[in-house]
C-alpha positions as CSV (number, residue, x, y, z in Angstrom):
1,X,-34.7,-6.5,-8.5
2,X,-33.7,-3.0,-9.3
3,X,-32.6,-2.4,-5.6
4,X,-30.0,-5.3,-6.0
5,X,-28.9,-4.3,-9.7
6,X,-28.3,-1.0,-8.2
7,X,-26.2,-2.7,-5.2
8,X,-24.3,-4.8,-7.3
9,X,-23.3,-1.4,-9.9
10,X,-22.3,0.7,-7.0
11,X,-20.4,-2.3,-5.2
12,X,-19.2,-2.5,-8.8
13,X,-17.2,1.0,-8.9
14,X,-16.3,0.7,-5.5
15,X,-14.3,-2.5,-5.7
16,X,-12.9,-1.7,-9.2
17,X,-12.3,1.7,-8.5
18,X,-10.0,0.2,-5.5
19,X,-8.6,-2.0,-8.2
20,X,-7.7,0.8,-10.3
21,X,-6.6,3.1,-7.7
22,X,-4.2,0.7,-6.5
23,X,-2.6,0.0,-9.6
24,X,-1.7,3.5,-10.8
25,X,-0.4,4.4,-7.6
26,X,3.9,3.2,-7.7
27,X,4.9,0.1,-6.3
28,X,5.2,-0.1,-2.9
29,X,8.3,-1.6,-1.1
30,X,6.9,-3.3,1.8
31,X,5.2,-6.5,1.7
32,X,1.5,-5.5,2.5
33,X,1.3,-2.6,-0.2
34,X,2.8,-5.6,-2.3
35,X,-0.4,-8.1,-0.9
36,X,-2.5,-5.0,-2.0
37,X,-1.0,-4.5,-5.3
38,X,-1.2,-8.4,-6.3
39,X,-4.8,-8.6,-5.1
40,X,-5.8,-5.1,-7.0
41,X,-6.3,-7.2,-10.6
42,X,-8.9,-9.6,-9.2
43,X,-10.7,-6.3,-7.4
44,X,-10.9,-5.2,-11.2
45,X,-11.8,-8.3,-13.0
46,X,-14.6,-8.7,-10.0
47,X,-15.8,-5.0,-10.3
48,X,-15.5,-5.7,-14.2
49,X,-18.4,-9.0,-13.5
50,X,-20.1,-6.8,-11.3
51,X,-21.2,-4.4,-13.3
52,X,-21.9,-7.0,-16.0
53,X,-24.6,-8.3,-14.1
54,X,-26.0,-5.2,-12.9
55,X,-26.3,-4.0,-16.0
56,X,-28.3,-7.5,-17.4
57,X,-30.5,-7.5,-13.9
58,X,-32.0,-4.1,-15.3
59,X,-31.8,-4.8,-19.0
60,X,-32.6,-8.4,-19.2
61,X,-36.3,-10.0,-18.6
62,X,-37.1,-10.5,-14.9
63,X,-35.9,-14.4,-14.6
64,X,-32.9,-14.5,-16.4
65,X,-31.9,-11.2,-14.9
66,X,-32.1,-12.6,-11.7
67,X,-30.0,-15.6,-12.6
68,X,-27.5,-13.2,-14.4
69,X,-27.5,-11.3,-10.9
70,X,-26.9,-14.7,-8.7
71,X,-23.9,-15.8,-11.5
72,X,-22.2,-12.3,-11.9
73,X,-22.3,-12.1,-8.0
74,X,-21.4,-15.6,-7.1
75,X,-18.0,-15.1,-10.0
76,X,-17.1,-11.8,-8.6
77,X,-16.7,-13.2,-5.0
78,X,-15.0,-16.4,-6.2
79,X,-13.0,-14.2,-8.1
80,X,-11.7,-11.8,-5.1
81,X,-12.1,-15.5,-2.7
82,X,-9.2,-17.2,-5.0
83,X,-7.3,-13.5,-5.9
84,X,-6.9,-13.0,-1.6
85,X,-5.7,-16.7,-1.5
86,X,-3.1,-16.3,-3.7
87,X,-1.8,-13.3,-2.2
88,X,-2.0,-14.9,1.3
89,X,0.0,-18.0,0.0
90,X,2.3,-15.5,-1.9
91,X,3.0,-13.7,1.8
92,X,3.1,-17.0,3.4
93,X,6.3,-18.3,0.9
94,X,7.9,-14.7,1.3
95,X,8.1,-15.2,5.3
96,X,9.2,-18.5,5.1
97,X,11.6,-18.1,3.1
98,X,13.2,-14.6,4.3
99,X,13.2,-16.5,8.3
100,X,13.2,-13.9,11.0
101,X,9.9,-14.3,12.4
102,X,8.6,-17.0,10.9
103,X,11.4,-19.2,11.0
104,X,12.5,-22.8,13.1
105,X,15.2,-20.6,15.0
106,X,12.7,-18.6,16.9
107,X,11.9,-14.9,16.8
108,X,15.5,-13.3,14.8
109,X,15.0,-9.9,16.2
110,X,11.2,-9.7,15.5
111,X,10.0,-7.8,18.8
112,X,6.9,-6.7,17.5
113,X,5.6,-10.8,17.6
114,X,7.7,-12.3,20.6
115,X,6.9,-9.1,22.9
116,X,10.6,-8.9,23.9
């Protein structure tokens, strides 16, 4: 159980150190830097959950450590699951309503996607 404690503290700074990173860097113009930025709070709030349950794996005793584990892991991945949603449903509204590529009147001068 220490192994996966471990895991889940380094997986922990990595993924809110993205987070973190990402916010305190200026906001970006372009639409995927703006995906990034949106997504950069859940990376946070799941490295934040992360590390919670790393740090009751190794404190707690062994069973509800493990359950602590499972439920800080299971949040954090929900967390980033919804947080990625929203920003592909935030992208989603943004093409449809700027038209151009996505739009009924075909490509509107978007050669990269119609190959033209």
């Amino acid at each position: 159980m220490t192994v996966a404690a471990l895991v889940c503290l380094g997986m922990a700074v990595l993924i809110g150190g993205s987070g973190l990173w990402t916010l305190t860097r200026p906001a970006p113009a372009d639409l995927t830097g703006q995906v990034l930025r949106a997504v950069a709070p859940t990376q946070v709030a799941a490295g934040v959950m992360l590390a919670a349950a790393g740090l009751v794996a190794v404190a707690a005793p062994s069973p509800i450590g493990v359950i602590g584990l499972i439920v800080g892991a299971l949040g954090a991945i929900a967390t980033l699951v919804a947080g990625s949603w929203q920003s592909a449903r935030y992208v989603e509204r943004k093409q449809a309503a700027g038209g151009g590529c996505g739009s009924a009147d075909g490509c509107g001068g978007c050669a990269k996607v119609c190959g033209s």
